[in-house]
KOLZAKOL-816071 format. One record per residue (C-alpha): residue number from 1; residue in three letters; x, y, z. Coordinates in steps of 0.25 Angstrom, whole numbers, padded with zeros to 4 digits. Example, Ala and Ser with C-alpha at 12.3 -4.5 7.8 and 13.67 -1.06 7.14 Angstrom:
<recs>
- 1;ala;0049;-0018;0031
- 2;ser;0055;-0004;0029
</recs>
This chain:
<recs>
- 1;unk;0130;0103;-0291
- 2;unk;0128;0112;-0303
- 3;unk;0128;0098;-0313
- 4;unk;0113;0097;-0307
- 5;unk;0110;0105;-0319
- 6;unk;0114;0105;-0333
- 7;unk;0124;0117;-0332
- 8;unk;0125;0118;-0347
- 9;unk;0110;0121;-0348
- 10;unk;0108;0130;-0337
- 11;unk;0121;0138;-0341
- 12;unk;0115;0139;-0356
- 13;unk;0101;0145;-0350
- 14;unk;0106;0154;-0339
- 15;unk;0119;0160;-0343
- 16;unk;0115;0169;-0352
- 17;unk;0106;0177;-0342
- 18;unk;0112;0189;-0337
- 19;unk;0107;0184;-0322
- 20;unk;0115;0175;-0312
- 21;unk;0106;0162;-0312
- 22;unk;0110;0152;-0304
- 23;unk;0101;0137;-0300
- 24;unk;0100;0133;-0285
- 25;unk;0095;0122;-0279
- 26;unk;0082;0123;-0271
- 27;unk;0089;0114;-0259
- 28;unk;0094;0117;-0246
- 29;unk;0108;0117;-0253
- 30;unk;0104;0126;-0262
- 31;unk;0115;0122;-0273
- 32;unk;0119;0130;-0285
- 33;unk;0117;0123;-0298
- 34;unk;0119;0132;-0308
- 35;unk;0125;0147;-0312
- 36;unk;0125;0155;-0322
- 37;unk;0137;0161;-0328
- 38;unk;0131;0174;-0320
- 39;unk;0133;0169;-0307
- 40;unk;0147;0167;-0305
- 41;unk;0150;0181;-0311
- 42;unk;0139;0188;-0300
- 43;unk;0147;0179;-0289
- 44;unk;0159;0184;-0294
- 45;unk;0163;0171;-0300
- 46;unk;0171;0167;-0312
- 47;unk;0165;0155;-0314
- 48;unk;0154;0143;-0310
- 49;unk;0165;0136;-0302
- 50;unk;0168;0149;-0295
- 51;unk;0156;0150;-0291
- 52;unk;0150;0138;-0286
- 53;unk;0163;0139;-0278
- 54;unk;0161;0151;-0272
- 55;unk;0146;0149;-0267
- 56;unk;0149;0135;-0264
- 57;unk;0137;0131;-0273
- 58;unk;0126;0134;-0266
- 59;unk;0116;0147;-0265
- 60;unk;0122;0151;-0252
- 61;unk;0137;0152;-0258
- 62;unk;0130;0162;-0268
- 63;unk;0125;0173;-0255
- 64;unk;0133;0181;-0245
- 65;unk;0133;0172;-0231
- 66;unk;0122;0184;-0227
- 67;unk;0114;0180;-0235
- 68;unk;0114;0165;-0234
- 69;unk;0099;0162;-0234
- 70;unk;0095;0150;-0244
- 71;unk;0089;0152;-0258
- 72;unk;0076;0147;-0255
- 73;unk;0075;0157;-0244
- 74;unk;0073;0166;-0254
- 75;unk;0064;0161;-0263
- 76;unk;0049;0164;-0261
- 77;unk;0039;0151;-0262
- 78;unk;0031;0152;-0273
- 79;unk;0036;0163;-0281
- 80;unk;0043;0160;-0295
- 81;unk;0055;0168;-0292
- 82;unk;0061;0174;-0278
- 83;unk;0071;0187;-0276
- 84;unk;0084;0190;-0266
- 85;unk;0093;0201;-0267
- 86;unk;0108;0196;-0261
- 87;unk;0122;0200;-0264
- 88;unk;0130;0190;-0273
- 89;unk;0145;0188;-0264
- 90;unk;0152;0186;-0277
- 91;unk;0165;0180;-0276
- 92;unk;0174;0193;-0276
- 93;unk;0170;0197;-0263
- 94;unk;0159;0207;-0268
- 95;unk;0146;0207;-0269
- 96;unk;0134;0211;-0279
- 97;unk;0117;0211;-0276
- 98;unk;0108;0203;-0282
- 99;unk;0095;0196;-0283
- 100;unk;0093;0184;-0285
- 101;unk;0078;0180;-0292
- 102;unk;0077;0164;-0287
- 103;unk;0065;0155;-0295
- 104;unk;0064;0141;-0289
- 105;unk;0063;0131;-0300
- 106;unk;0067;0117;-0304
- 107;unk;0078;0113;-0315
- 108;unk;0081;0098;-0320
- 109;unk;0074;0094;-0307
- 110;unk;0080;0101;-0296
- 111;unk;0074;0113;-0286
- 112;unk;0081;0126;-0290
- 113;unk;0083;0140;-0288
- 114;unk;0084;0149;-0302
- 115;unk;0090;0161;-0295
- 116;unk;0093;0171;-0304
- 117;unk;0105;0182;-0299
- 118;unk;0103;0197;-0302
- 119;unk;0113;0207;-0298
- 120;unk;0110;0222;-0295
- 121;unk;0119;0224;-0306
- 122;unk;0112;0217;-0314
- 123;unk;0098;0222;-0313
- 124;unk;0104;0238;-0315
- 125;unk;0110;0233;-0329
- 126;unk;0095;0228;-0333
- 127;unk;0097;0214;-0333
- 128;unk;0087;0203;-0330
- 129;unk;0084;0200;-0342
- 130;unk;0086;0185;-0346
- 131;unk;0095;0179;-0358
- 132;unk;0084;0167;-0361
- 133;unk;0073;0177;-0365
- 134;unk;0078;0190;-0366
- 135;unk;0068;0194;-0356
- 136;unk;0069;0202;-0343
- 137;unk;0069;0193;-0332
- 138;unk;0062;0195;-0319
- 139;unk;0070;0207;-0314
- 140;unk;0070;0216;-0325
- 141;unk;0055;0213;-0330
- 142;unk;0048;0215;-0315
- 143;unk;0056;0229;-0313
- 144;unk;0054;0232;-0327
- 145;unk;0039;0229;-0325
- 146;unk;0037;0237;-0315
- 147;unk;0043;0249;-0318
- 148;unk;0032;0248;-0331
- 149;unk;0021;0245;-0324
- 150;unk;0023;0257;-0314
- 151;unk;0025;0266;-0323
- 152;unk;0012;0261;-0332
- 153;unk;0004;0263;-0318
- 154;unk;0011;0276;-0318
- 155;unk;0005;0279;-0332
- 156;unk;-0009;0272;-0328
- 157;unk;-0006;0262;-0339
- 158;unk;-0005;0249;-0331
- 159;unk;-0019;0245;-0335
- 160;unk;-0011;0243;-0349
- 161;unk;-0002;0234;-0346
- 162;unk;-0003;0217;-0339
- 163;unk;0009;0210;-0332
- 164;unk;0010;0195;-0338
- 165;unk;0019;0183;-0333
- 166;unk;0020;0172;-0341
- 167;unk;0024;0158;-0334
- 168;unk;0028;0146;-0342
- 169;unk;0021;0134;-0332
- 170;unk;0026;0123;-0328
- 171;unk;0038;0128;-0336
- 172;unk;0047;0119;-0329
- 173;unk;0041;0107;-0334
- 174;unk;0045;0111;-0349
- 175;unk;0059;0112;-0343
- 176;unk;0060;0098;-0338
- 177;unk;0055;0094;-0351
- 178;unk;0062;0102;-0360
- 179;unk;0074;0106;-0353
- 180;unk;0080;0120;-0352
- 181;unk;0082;0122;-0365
- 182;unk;0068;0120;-0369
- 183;unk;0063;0128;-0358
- 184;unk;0071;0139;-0362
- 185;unk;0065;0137;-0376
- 186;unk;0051;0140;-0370
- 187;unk;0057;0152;-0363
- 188;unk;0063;0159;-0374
- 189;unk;0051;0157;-0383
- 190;unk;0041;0161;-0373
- 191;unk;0049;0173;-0372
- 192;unk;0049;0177;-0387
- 193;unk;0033;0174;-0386
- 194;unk;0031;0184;-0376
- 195;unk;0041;0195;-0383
- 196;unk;0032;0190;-0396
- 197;unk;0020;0193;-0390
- 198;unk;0022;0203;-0380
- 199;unk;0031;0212;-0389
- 200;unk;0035;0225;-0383
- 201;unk;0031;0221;-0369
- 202;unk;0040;0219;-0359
- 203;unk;0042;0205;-0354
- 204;unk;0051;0197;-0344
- 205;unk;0056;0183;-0341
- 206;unk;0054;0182;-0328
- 207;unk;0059;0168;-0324
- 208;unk;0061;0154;-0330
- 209;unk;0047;0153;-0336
- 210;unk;0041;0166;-0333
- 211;unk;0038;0179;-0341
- 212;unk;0032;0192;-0340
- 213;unk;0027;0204;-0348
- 214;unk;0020;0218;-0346
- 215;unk;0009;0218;-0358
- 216;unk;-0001;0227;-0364
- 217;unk;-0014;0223;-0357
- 218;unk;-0022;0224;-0371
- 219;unk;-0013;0213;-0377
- 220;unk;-0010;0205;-0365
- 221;unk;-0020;0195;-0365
- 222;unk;-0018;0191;-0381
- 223;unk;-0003;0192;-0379
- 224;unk;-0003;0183;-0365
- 225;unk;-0012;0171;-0372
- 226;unk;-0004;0172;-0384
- 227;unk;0010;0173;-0377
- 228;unk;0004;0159;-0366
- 229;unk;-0001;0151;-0380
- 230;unk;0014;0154;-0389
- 231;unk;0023;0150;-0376
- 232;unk;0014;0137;-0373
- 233;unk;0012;0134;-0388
- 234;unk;0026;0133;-0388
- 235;unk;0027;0125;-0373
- 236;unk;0016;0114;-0377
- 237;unk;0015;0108;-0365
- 238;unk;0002;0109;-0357
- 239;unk;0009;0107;-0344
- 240;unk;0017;0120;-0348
- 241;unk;0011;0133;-0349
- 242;unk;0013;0146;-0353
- 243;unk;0006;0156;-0343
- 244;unk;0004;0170;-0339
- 245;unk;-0003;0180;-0328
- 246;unk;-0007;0193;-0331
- 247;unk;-0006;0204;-0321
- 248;unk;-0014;0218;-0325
- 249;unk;-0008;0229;-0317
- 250;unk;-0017;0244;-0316
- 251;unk;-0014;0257;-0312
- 252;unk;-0017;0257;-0299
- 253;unk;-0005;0244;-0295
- 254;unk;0004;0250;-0286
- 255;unk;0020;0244;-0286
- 256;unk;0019;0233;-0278
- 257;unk;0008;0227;-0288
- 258;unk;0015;0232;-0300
- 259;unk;0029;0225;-0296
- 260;unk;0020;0211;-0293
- 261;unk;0014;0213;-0308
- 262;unk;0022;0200;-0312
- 263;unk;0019;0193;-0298
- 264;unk;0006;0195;-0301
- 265;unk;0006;0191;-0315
- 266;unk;0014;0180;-0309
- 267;unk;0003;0175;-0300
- 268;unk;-0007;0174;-0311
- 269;unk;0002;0167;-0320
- 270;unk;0004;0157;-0308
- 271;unk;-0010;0155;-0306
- 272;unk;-0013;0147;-0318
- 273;unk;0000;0140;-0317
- 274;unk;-0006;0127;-0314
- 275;unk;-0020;0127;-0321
- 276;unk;-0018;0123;-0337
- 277;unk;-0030;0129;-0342
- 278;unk;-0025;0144;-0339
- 279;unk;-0013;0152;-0345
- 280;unk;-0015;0166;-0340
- 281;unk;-0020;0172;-0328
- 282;unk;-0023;0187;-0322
- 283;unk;-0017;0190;-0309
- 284;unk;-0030;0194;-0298
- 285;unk;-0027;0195;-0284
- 286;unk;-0034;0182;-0279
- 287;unk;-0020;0178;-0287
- 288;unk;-0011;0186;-0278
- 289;unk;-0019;0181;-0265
- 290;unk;-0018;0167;-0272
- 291;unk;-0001;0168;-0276
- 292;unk;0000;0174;-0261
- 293;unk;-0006;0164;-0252
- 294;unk;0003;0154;-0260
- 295;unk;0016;0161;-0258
- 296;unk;0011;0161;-0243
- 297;unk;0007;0146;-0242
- 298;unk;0022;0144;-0249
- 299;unk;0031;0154;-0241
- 300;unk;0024;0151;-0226
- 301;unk;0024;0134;-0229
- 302;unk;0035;0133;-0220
- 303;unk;0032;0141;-0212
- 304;unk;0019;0133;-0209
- 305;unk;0025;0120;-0209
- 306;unk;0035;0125;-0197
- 307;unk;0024;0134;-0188
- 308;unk;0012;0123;-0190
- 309;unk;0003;0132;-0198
- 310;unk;0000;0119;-0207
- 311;unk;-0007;0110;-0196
- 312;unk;-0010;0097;-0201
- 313;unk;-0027;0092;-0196
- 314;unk;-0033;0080;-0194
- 315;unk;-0044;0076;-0202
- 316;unk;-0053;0064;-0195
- 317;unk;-0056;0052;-0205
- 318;unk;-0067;0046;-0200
- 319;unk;-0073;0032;-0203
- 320;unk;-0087;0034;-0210
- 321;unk;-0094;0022;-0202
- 322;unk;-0090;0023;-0190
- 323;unk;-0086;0040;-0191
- 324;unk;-0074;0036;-0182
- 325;unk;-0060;0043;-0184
- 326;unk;-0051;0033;-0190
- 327;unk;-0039;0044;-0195
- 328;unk;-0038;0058;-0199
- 329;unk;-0032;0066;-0211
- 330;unk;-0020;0076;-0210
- 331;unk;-0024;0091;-0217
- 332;unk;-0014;0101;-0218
- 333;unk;-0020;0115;-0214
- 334;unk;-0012;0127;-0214
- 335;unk;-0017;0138;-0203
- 336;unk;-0005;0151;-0206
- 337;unk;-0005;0161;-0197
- 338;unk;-0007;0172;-0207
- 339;unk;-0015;0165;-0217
- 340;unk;-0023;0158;-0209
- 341;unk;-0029;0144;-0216
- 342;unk;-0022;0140;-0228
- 343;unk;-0031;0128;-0235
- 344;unk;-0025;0117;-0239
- 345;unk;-0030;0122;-0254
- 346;unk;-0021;0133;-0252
- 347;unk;-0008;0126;-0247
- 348;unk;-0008;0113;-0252
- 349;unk;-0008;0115;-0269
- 350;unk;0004;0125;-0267
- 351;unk;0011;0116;-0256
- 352;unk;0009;0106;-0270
- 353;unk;0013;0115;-0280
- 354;unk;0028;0119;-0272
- 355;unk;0030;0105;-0269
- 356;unk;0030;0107;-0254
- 357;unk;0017;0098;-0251
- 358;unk;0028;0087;-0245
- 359;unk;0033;0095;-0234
- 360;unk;0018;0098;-0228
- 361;unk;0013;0084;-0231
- 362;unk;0027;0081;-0223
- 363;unk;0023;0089;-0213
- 364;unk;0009;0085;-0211
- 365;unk;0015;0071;-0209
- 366;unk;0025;0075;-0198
- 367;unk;0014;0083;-0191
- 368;unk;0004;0068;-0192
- 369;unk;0014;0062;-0186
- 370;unk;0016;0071;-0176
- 371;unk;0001;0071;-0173
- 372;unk;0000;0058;-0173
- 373;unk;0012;0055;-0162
- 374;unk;0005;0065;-0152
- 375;unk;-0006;0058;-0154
- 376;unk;-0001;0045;-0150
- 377;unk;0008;0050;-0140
- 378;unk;-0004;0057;-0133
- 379;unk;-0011;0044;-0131
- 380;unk;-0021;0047;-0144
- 381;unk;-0024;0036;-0154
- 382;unk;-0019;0039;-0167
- 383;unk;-0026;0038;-0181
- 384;unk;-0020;0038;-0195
- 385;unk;-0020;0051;-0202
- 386;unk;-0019;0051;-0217
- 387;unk;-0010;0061;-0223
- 388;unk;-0010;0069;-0236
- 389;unk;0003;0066;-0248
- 390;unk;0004;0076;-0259
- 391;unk;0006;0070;-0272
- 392;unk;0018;0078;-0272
- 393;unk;0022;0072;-0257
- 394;unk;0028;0060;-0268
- 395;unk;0037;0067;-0275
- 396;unk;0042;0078;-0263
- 397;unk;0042;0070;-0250
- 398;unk;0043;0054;-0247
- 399;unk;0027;0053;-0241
- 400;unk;0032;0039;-0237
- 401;unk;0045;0042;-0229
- 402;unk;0039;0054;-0221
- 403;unk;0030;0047;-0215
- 404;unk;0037;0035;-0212
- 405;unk;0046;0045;-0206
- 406;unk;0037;0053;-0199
- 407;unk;0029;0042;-0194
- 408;unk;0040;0034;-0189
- 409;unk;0046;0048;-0184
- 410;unk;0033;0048;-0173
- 411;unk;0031;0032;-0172
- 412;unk;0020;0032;-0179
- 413;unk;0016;0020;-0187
- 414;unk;0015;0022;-0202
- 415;unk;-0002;0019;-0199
- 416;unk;-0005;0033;-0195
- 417;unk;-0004;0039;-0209
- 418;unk;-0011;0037;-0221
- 419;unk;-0006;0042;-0234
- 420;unk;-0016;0049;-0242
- 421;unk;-0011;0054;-0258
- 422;unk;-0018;0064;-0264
- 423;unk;-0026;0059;-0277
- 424;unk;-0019;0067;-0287
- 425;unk;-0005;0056;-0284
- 426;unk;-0016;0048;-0292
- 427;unk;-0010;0055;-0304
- 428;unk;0004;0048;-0302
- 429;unk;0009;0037;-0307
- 430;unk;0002;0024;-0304
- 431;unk;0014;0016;-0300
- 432;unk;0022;0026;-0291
- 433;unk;0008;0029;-0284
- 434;unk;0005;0013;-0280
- 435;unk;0019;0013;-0276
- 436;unk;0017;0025;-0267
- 437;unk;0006;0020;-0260
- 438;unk;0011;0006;-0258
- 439;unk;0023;0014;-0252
- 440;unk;0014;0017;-0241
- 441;unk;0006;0006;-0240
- 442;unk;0019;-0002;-0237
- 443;unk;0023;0007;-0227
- 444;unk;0010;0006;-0219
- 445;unk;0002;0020;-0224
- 446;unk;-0012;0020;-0230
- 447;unk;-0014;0028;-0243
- 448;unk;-0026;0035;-0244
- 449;unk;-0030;0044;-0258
- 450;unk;-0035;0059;-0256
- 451;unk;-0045;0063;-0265
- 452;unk;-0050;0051;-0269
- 453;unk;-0059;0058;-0282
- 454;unk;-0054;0071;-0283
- 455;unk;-0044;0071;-0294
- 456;unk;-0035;0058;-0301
- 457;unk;-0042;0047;-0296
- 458;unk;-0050;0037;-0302
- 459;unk;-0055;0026;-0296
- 460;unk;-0048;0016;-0308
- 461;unk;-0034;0023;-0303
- 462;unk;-0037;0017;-0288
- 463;unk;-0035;0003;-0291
- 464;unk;-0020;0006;-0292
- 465;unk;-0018;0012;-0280
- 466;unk;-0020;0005;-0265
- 467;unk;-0025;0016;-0258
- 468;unk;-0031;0013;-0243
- 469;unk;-0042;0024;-0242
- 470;unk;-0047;0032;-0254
- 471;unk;-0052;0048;-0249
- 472;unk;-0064;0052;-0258
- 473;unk;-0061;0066;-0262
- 474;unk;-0072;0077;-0253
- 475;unk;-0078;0081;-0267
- 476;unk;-0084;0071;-0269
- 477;unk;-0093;0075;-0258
- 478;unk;-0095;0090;-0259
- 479;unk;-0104;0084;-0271
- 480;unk;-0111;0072;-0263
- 481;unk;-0122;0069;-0274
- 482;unk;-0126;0056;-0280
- 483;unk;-0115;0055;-0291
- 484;unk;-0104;0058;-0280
- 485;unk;-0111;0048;-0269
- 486;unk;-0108;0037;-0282
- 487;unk;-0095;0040;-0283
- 488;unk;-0089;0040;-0269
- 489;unk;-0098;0026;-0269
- 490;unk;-0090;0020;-0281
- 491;unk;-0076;0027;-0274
- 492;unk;-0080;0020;-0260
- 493;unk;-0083;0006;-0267
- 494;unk;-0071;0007;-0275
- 495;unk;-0061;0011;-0263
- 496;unk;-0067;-0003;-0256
- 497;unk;-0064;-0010;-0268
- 498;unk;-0051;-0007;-0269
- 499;unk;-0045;-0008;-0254
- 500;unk;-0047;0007;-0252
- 501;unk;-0057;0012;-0241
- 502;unk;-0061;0026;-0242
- 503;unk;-0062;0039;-0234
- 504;unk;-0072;0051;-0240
- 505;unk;-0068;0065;-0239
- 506;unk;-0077;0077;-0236
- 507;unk;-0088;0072;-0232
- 508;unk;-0098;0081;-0224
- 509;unk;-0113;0077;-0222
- 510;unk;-0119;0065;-0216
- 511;unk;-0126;0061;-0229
- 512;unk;-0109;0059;-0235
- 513;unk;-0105;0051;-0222
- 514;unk;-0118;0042;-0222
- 515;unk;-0115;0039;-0239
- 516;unk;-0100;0036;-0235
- 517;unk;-0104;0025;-0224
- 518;unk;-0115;0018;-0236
- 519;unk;-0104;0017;-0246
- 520;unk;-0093;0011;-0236
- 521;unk;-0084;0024;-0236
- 522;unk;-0075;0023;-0225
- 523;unk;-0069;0036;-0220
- 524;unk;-0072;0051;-0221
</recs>
C-alpha cells in the first residue's frame, strides 16, 4: 500500500539522508508506506520489492520474532520523539544493531510513524547529520552537546553558555498548504538564518521542524529574537510560529541535568506553543513539574480507563421552585493511586489536545448506562443524566451511534440522556451544527448548551439553533452584582422566548436561588 503517498516525493526528501527512514502507519496493522533507498541495504535487500517481500510489509516483518512487540509500544505519549535499540534480521541471515528514533506525525492526512533507522556502524563513522540542512541530527548533536557542556562545567564556565531549541509551530499546517517541497523550503532557510546568525556555534536539526544550538549567553537573547523574527518573516502566517526555549545551565548541574539540557530547553519551547502572543520562553522548574504531570496523565490514561481510577459522579439538577431533583450531571474525576486527585483542569485540555477526549466521553456513557441498568434493576426510579460531547467527540467518535448503541445494549430508552455541547462547537459552521442537533432531537435526546456566556456565544447566534435547556455559565455568579443580576435576567427572558428553558450554574447563597425563582429560571 505504499501508493498512499506520493513515492516520488518522499524519495526526492529522504533519500539523500545517510539514515534508514522509513513511514509507518499508526494502526493496528502497522503497514509500511514508504522506504528509503537506505533501508533495503541495512535489511540486506537489493531492492524496494525485496524488501517489502521479506518483511511482508508491515513493522513486524522488519524485527526478529523476539522482538515482536508493536511500534506503538515503543513510543512514549507525549514526547516529540521516542528511542529502541533492536537488531535488524537482514536478509542474509545476519544481523546488525540498531536504533531506531520513532516521531509520530501526520503526512497527506494519514497517522504515521517517521522512524528513523541508525546502525551501530553508523553512529561510530560520525554520521547523523541530515542531507536537508547539513546539520547534525538529533544523535550527533545531544552527544555532541553533552560532552561540551561537561567539560565547560569542568572549566567552571557553564554560566557562559545557554541551550536553545527552536520549534516551527504548528509546522504541519504549512505542509498541508504548501506541500513538502515548500516545507522544505522553510526548513532549509531557517537553517541558513540560524548558521547566519549563530555563526561559529554549534547547531543541530533535531527533527522535522525542530532545531537547537549551544550560544554565548551575552549574545543569546539579540541572536534568538533576531533568529524567531527572520524565520517567521519568511513563514507569514500567524497561525505558524517560529519559537524557542532557552535553558541556562551553571556549574554546579550534575550529568543527568546536563544530558536533559535540550529537554529542558524543549519544555519551555513547548510551553508557549499555543499562546500567540509569546515566541521564547525560559525553562524553571514549575515547567518540569508542568511537562511531567502531563506525560503522567498521558502514559497512565489507560491504565485508569481499565482499573476505574476515572470514576464518573453524579451531580443533582434540581428544580428552582420546587428544589425537587429532577436529573443529574455526569463529571468525570480521576482519583490515581499515586497522584492522588487529578482535576478535570488537568486532564481534560491535554485529553483535547492528543485527541483522545472521545474514548473517555465513551467511557463516561457506557459507565451511565451501566449506572443506570442497576438502578432500574434494583427496584430504583431512574432520572435523566445529561452527559458532556467535546467539540472534537464530532470529528473522533459517532456521539449519536454510541449511545444509541449503548442505550439499546442495557434496554434503556433513548430518554435517560441528554446531550450537552460545549459552547465552543458554537464556532462551527452554522449549517453542520443545526444538522447535528436535529440528529438528536430526531432520535429522542435533548441538547443542552454548556457554558452558556462563557466564550462564542451571543445571544443573536441562538436563534439558529433549537436547543432544549440553555446552562448559564458559573461566572456569571462569582461576580453576583447589579450588572450581572441584568444579564442572567435578559439570558433567562430570552431562553423563554425562544422555546429554551434554562438551568443556572454555580449558584451558592440563598440570596442567588431566591433571584432565580423571581426571573423564572428553571433549574440549578
Amino acid at each position: 500500500m505504499q501508493s498512499l503517498l506520493n513515492q516520488t516525493v518522499y524519495h526526492h526528501f529522504y533519500d539523500s539522508l545517510s539514515a534508514g527512514v522509513c513511514v509507518i502507519r499508526a494502526d493496528s496493522r502497522e503497514e509500511i508506506l514508504f522506504v528509503n533507498r537506505r533501508v533495503p541495504e541495512l535489511y540486506g535487500c537489493k531492492s524496494e520489492d525485496e524488501f517489502y517481500r521479506m518483511t511482508g510489509g508491515t513493522f513486524c516483518g522488519m524485527t526478529k520474532p523476539s522482538d515482536g512487540r508493536p511500534l506503538r509500544t515503543h513510543v512514549a505519549k507525549g514526547k516529540p520523539y521516542s528511542y529502541w535499540y533492536y537488531d535488524i534480521p537482514a536478509g542474509n541471515g545476519s544481523a546488525s544493531s540498531a536504533e531506531m528514533i520513532i516521531a509520530p506525525d501526520k503526512r497527506d492526512g494519514i497517522p504515521v510513524y517517521i522512524c528513523q533507522i541508525f546502525t551501530e556502524e553508523m553512529k561510530t563513522e560520525g554520521f547523523k547529520s541530515d542531507g536537508l540542512t547539513g546539520l547534525p541530527g538529533v544523535y550527533d548533536f545531544t552527544e555532541r552537546i553533552f560532552t561540551l557542556l561537561r567539560s565547560c562545567r569542568d572549566e567552571k564556565k557553564l554560566d557562559q553558555w545557554v541551550v536553545v531549541y527552536f520549534n516551527i509551530v504548528n509546522f504541519k499546517s504549512y505542509n498541508n498548504a504548501n506541500g513538502i517541497i515548500g516545507g522544505d523550503r522553510v526548513i532549509k532557510k531557517t537553517a541558513e538564518i540560524l548558521q547566519d546568525v549563530f555563526d561559529g556555534c554549534y547547531l543541530g536539526h533535531l527533527s522535522a521542524d525542530n532545531f537547537a544550538a549551544l550560544v554565548p549567553r551575552d549574545f543569546a537573547g539579540s541572536g534568538i529574537h533576531e533568529a524567531i523574527q527572520s524565520v517567521n518573516d519568511i513563514i507569514r502566517n500567524k497561525s505558524v510560529l517560529f519559537k524557542a526555549g532557552v535553558f541556562f545551565p551553571d556549574n554546579d548541574n550534575d550529568d543527568k541535568t546536563l544530558r536533559s539540557a535540550v529537554d529542558f530547553a524543549r519544555i519551555a519551547c513547548d510551553s508557549i506553543s499555543e499562546d500567540a502572543t509569546k515566541t521564547e520562553a525560559v525553562y524553571n522548574s514549575r515547567m518540569q513539574a508542568s511537562a511531567e504531570k502531563k506525560s503522567y496523565i498521558l502514559n497512565h490514561f489507560d491504565s485508569a480507563l481499565e482499573n476505574g481510577y476515572i470514576r464518573v459522579y453524579y451531580q443533582p439538577v434540581v428544580r428552582t421552585m420546587t428544589q425537587k431533583l429532577c436529573s443529574f450531571e455526569a463529571l468525570a474525576r480521576w482519583e490515581d493511586p499515586e497522584m492522588g486527585m487529578i482535576t478535570p483542569a488537568d486532564f481534560i485540555p491535554l485529553l483535547e489536545h492528543y485527541r483522545l477526549i472521545g474514548r473517555l466521553d465513551a467511557y463516561v456513557v457506557k459507565n451511565v448506562c451501566r449506572f443506570l441498568k442497576e438502578r432500574r434493576d434494583n427496584g430504583y426510579d431512574i432520572l435523566p443524566v445529561s452527559v458532556n460531547f467535546s467539540r472534537l467527540d464530532f470529528d473522533l467518535i459517532n456521539p449519536i451511534g454510541l449511545l444509541k448503541e449503548t442505550l439499546d445494549q442495557y434496554g434503556l430508552p433513548h430518554s435517560c440522556i441528554h446531550v450537552e455541547i460545549t459552547e465552543t462547537i458554537m464556532a462551527w459552521d452554522r449549517d453542520r451544527l443545526i444538522k447535528i442537533i436535529r440528529d438528536f432531537h430526531e432520535a429522542g435526546f435533548e441538547v443542552w448548551l454548556d457554558d452558556f456566556g462563557s466564550d462564542y456565544s451571543s445571544l443573536k447566534s441562538l436563534h439558529y439553533y433549537p436547543f432544549d435547556v440553555l446552562k448559564i455559565d458559573l461566572e456569571f455568579f462569582r461576580n453576583f452584582n447589579e450588572r450581572g443580576r441584568k444579564i442572567i435576567t435578559s439570558v433567562v427572558m430570552m431562553a423563554k422566548s425562544l422555546g429554551m428553558y434554562t438551568l443556572a450554574e454555580g449558584v451558592e447563597t440563598e440570596q442567588q436561588l431566591e433571584f432565580l425563582r423571581t426571573i423564572n429560571c428553571g433549574r440549578i
